[in-house]
C-alpha positions in Angstrom: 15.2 60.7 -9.5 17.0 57.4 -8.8 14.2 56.6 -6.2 11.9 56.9 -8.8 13.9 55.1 -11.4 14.3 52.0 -9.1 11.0 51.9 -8.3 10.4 51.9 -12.2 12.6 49.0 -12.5 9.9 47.0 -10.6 7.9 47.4 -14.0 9.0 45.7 -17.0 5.6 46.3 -18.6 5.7 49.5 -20.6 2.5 50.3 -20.7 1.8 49.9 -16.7 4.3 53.0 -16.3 1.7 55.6 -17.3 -0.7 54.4 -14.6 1.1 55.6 -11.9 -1.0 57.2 -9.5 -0.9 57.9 -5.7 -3.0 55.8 -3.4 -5.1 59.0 -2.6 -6.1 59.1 -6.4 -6.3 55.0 -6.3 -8.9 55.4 -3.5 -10.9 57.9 -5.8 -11.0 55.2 -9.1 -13.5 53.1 -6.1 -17.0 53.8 -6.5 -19.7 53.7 -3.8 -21.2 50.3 -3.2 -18.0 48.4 -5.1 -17.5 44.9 -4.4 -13.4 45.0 -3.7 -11.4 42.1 -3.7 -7.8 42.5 -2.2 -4.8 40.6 -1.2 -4.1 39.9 2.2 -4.1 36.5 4.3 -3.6 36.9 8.2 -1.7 40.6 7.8 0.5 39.1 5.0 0.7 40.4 1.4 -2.2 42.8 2.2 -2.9 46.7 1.0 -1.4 48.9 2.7 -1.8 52.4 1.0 -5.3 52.1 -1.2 -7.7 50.8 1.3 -6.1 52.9 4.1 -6.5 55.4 1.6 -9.9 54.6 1.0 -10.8 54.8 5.1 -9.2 58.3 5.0 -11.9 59.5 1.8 -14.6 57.5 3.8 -14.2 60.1 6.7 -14.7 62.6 4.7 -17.4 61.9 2.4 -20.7 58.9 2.6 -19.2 55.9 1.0 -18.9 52.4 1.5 -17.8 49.0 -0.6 -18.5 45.2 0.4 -14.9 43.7 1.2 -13.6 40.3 0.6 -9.7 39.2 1.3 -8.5 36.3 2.0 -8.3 36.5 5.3 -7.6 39.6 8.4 -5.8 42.4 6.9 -2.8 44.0 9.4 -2.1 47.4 11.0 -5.2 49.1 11.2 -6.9 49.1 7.7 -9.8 46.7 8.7 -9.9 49.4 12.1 -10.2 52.3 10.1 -12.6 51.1 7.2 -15.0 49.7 10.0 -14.3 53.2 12.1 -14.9 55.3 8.9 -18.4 53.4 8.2 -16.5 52.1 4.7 -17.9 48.9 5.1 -21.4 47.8 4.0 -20.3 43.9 3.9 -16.8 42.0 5.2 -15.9 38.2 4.2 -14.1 35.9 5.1 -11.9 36.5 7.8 -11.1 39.2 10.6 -9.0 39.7 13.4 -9.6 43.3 14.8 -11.1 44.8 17.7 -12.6 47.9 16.3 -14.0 45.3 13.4 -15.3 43.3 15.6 -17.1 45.4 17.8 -18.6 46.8 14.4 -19.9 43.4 13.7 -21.8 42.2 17.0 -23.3 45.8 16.7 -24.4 44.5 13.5 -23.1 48.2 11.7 -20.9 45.9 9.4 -22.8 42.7 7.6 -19.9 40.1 8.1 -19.8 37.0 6.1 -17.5 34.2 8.0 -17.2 31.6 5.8 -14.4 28.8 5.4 -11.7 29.8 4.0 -11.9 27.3 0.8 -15.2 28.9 0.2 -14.7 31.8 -1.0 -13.9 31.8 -4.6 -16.1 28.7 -5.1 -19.1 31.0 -4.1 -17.9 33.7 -6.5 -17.4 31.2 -9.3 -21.3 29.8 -8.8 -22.2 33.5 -8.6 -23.8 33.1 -5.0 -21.9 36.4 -3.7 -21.7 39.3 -5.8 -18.8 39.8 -8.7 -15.1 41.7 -7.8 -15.7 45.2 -9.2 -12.0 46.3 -8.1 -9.0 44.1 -7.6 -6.4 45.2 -5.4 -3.4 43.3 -5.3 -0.3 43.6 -3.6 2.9 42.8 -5.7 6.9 42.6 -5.4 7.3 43.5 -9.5 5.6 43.1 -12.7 7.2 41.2 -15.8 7.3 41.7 -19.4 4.0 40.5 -20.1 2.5 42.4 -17.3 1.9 40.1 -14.9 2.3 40.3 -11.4 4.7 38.5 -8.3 2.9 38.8 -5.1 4.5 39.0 -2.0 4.0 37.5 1.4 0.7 35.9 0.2 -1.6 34.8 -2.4 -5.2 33.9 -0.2 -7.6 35.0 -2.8 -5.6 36.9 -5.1 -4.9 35.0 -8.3 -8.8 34.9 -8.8 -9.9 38.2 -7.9 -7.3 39.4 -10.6 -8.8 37.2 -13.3 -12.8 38.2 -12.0 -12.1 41.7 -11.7 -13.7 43.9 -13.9 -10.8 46.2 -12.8 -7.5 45.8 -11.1 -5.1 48.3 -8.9 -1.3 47.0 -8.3 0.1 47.9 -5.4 3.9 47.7 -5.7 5.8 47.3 -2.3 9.1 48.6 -3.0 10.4 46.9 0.3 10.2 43.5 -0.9 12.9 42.4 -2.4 12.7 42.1 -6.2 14.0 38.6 -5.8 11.4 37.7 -3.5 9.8 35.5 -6.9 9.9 31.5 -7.1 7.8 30.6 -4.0 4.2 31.1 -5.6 2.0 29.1 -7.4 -0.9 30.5 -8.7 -3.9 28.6 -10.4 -7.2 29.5 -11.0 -9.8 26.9 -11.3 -12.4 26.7 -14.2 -16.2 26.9 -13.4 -18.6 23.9 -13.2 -18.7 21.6 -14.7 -15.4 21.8 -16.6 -13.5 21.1 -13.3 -10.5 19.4 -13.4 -8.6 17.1 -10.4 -5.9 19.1 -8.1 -3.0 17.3 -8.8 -1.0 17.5 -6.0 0.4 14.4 -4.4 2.9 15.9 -2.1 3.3 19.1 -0.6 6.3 20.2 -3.0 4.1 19.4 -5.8 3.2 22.4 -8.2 0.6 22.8 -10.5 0.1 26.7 -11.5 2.8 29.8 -12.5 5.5 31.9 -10.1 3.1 34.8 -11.3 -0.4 35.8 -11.6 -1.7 36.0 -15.2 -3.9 39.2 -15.3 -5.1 41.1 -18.4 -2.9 44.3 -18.8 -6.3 46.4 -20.3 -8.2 45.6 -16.9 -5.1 47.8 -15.0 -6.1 51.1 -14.1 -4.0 52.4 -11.4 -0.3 51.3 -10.1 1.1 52.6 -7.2 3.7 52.2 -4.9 4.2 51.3 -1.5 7.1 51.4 1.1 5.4 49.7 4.4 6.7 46.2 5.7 3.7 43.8 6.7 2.4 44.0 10.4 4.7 41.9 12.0 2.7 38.9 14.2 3.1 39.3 18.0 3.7 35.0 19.3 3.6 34.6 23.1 6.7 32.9 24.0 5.5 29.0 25.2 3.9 28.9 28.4 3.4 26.5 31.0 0.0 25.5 29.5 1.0 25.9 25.9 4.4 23.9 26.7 2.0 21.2 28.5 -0.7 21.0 25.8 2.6 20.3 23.0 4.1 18.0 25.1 0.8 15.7 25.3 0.5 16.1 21.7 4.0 14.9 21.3 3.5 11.8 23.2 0.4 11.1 21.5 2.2 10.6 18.4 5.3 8.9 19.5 3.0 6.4 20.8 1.3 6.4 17.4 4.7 5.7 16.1 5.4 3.0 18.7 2.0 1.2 17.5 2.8 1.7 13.7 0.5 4.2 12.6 2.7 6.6 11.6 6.7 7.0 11.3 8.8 9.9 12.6 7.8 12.2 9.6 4.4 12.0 10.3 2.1 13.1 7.5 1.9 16.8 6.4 0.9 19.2 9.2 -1.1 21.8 9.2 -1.4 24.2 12.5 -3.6 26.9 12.8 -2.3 30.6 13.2 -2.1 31.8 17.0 0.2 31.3 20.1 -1.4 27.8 21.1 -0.9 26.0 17.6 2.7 28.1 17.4 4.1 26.8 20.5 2.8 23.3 19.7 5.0 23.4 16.4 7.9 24.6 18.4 7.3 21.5 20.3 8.9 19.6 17.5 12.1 21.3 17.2 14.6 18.9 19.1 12.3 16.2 19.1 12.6 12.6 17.7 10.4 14.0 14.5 12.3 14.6 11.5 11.8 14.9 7.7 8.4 16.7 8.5 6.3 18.6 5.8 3.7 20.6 6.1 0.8 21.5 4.0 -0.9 24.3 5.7 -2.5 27.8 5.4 -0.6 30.0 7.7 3.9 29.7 8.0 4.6 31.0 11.2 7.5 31.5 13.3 7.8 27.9 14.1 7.8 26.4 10.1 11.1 28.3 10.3 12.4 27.3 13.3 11.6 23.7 12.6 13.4 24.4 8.8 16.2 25.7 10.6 16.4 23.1 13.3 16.5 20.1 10.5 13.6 19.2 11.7 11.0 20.3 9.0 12.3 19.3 5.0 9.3 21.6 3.4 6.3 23.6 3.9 3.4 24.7 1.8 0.8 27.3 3.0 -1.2 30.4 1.4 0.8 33.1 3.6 3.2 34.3 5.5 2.9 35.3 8.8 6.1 36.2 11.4 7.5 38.3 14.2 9.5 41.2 12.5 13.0 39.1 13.4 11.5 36.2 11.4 10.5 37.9 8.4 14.2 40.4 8.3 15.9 36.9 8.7 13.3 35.3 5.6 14.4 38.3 3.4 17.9 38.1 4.2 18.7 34.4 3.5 15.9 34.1 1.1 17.8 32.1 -1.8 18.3 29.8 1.7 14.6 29.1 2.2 13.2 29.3 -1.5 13.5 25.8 -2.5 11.8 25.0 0.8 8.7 27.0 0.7 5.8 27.0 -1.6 2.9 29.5 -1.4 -0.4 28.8 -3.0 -4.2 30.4 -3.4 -6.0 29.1 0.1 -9.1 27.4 -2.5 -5.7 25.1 -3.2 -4.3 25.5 0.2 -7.4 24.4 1.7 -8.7 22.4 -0.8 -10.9 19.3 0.4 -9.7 16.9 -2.2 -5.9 17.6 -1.6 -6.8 17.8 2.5 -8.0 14.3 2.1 -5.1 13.2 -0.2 -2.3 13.9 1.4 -3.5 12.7 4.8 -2.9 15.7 7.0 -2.6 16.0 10.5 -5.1 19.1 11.3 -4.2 21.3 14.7 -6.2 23.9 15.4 -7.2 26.0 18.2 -10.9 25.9 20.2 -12.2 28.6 22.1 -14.4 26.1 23.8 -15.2 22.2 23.4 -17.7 20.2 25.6 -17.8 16.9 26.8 -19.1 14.8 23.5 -16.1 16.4 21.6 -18.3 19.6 19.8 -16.3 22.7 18.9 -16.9 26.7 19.4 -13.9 28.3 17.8 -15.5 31.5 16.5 -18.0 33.1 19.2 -18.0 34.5 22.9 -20.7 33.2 24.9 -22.3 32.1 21.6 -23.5 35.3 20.7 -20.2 37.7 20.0 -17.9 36.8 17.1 -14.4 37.0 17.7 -12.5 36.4 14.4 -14.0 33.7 12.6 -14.2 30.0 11.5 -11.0 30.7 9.1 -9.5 27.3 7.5 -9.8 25.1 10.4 -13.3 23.4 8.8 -11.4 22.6 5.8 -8.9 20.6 7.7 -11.4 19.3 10.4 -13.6 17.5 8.5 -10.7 16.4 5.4 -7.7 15.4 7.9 -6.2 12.1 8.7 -6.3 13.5 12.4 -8.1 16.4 13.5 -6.8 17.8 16.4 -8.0 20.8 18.7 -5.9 22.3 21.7 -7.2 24.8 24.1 -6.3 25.5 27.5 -8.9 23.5 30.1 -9.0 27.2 31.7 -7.9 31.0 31.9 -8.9 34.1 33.5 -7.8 32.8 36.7 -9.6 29.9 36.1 -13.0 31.5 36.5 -14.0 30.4 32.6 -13.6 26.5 32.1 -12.9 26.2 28.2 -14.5 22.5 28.7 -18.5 22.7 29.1 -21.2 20.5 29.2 -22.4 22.0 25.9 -20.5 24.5 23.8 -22.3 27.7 23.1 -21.9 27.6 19.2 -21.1 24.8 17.5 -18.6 25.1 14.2 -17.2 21.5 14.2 -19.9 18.9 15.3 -18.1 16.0 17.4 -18.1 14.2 13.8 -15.3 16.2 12.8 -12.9 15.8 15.9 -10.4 13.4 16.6 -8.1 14.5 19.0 -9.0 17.0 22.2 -5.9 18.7 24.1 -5.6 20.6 27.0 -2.9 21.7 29.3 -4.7 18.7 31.6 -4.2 16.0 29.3 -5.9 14.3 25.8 -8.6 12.9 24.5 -8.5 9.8 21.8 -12.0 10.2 20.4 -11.4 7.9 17.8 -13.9 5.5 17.4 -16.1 5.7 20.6 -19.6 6.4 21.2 -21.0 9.7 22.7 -20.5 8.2 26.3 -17.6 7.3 25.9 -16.1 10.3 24.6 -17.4 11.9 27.5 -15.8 10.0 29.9 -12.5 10.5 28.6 -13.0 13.9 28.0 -13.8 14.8 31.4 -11.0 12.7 32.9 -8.4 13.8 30.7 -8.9 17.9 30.0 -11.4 19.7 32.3 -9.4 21.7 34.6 -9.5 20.1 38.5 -11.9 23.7 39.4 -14.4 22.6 37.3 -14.1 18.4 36.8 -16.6 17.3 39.8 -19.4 19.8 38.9 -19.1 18.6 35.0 -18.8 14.8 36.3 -21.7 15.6 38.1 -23.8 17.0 35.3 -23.0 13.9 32.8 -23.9 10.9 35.9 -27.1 13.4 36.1 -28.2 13.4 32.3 -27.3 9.6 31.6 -29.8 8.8 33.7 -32.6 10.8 31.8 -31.4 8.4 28.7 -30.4 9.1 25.3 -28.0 8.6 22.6 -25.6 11.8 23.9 -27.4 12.6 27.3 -28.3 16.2 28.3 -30.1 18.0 31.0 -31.3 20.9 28.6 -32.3 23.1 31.6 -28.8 23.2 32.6 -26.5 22.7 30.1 -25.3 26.2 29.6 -25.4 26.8 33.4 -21.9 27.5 32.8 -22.0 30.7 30.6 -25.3 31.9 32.5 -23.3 31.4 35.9 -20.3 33.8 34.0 -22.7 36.2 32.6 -24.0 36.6 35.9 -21.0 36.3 38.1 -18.0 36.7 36.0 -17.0 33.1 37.0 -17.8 30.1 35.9 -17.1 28.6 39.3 -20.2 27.9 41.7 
């Protein structure tokens, strides 16, 4: 009785209270072939009792539903949809094995899009409509709108699309866990109005999402913590790829392009980008902002080191020590922190703005500066394009870090030619390696190449590469290639398991 009285607490909506259902009965109110739109942004904020739910009823009976999030969903919903055959279509974002081995079996139709995309595409009606809204929340007010949690992603506008709408109410959140959201949802064309932000503190939308209470069909609660992110303590080539990074700008700095708070970072998610944030901590950088998708581990570190004044992004994503401290000493952080839909997050016009400095991670790059950060050997996705086309193409700089190479060195992550191309060398500023950088600013296809290849192929692979660019220049051309041979490289692996002659 007093469980269920403090969970009713979370519920200031009268009406709401009679919709109480379990998520086994929240999994039957979704039909076969729904379009389902849920929370969730890198395992933050997501659903963790209705679409599990809906994986376990998939087992059992021949259904399936097209899913769009905002980005990968944590512990093993996205494993269990995909394993159950729930899945007919998946946008725009995933980061699962069992997923992704559905995918380049092509048993799920995946959609990978960038991350500002989405909702633009729903608003012109070139995917089809959210049927079912599912959206994770801390509490409901008066007026029965909802506080989400560790995320917003795509929420805010598959609650007003929705033809119908299931609240999930994590009880574990803190009920003061309100303050850090701002939700907006942008009109349709051609009644579209200017972002106004200016700054990354600036806010333009409500702490809540506005929903229409007689869309609600279904409120139940929840007791499970998000999937807590696993980050790889710095390494020698992740220490080494931040430290170049951090010279790059202090000579930026030096020659008056920038001051010691920089312009707004943004850093995509994963060990690489994390441990080039941490980079900062200690560092000569202060006042720093960030305007971003993903807070990770380092945003706080860098908040608690005095290091970073504010940070804006569309989720949160931390270790589970992060996110007990976050909830803790959250009236410590609130006034630092802002979370926002990613079609704001990642909004072009604000991107271009604000002037931010772009990091994100490449699974390959090759030697005229082009970008692969979404397949394997150009045929396999691995997670997807996420955000990082948003920032590459908007940002003042846009940066890409990779290690030159791994698996004992027997795959070289610098290549003559990349074997899928998501940013075109038009896009990229700044390459980084564990070997060194690459200022691409302002030079000619050569001339990118030359510094590329002196500055981040790994020593295993730098003479054979060399070799391969003396050979194409002298075939001629604007960006030289020897098309027999340039992707001798991956052939060479899938034949030998090495790159390496």
């Amino acid at each position: 009785m007093i469980k269920e009285l403090i969970q009713l607490d979370r519920i200031l909506f009268d009406s709401y209270k009679t919709k109480i259902i379990s998520a086994d009965e929240a999994a039957l109110l979704i039909p076969d072939k729904a379009v389902v739109g849920a929370s969730g942004f890198t395992k933050a904020g997501d659903s963790k009792s209705v679409l599990p739910a809906f994986a376990k009823r998939a087992k059992e009976e021949e259904i399936a539903i097209t899913l769009i999030t905002g980005a990968s969903l944590g512990h093993t919903t996205d494993a269990d949809l995909a394993a159950n055959h729930a899945l007919i279509r998946r946008m725009p974002f995933q980061a699962d094995g069992t997923l992704r081995k559905s995918i380049n079996d092509y048993q799920v139709k995946y959609v990978d899009q960038h991350l500002s995309e989405t909702v633009e595409q729903l608003i012109c009606g070139h995917i089809a409509p959210v049927d079912i809204a599912i959206i994770e929340a801390s509490s409901v007010d008066e007026n029965g709108n909802i506080y989400p949690t560790t995320s917003i992603g795509n929420s805010a506008f598959f609650a007003a699309s929705a033809k119908k709408i299931i609240i999930e109410i994590n009880t574990l959140v803190p009920k003061n866990f309100i303050g850090i959201h701002d939700n907006t949802v942008p009109n349709s064309y051609p009644d579209r109005d200017v972002i106004n932000i200016h700054t990354p503190t600036d806010r333009i939308g409500t702490p809540y999402i506005s929903i229409d209470p007689e869309k609600v069909i279904g409120v139940v609660f929840t007791d499970i913590l998000d999937q807590p992110a696993v980050i790889a303590e710095p390494d020698e080539k992740t220490t080494a790829i931040s430290k170049h990074l951090l010279n790059f700008f202090e000579k930026e700095v030096q020659n008056g392009k920038l001051t010691y708070a920089l312009l707004p970072l943004q850093a995509g998610i994963g060990k690489v980008a994390n441990a080039v944030l941490t980079g900062f901590k200690g560092s000569n950088f202060k006042n720093l902002t960030m305007y971003s998708e993903v807070l990770q581990d380092s945003t706080f570190e860098l908040i608690d080191s005095g290091n970073m004044d504010f940070a804006s992004g569309s989720s949160i994503t931390v270790t589970e020590s992060c996110y007990t401290n976050l909830l803790n000493n959250f009236e410590k952080y609130k006034d630092k922190l802002i979370l926002r839909p990613q079609n704001i997050s990642n909004a072009p016009e604000v991107i271009r703005r604000l002037g931010i400095i772009g990091i994100n991670t490449a699974i390959e790059f090759d030697i005229y500066g082009n970008v692969n950060s979404t397949h394997i050997g150009g045929n396999k996705m691995m997670n997807g394009i996420g955000g990082s086309g948003d920032f590459a193409r908007n940002a003042y700089l846009s940066i890409f870090v990779t290690q030159a190479a791994s698996k004992e060195n027997n795959i070289s992550h610098v290549l003559p030619m990349v074997s899928h191309v998501d940013h075109t060398e038009h896009d990229v500023d700044i390459l980084v390696t564990d070997q060194g950088l690459a200022d691409l600013r302002g030079l000619a296809p050569r001339e990118r190449a030359e510094v590329i290849i002196e500055n981040c192929v790994h020593p295993d692979y730098k003479e054979e590469i060399r070799d391969y660019f003396e050979r194409a220049k002298q075939r001629g051309g604007h960006t030289p290639h020897i098309m027999e041979e340039a992707f001798k490289f991956h052939v060479r692996f899938n034949e030998t398991k090495s790159m390496k002659k």
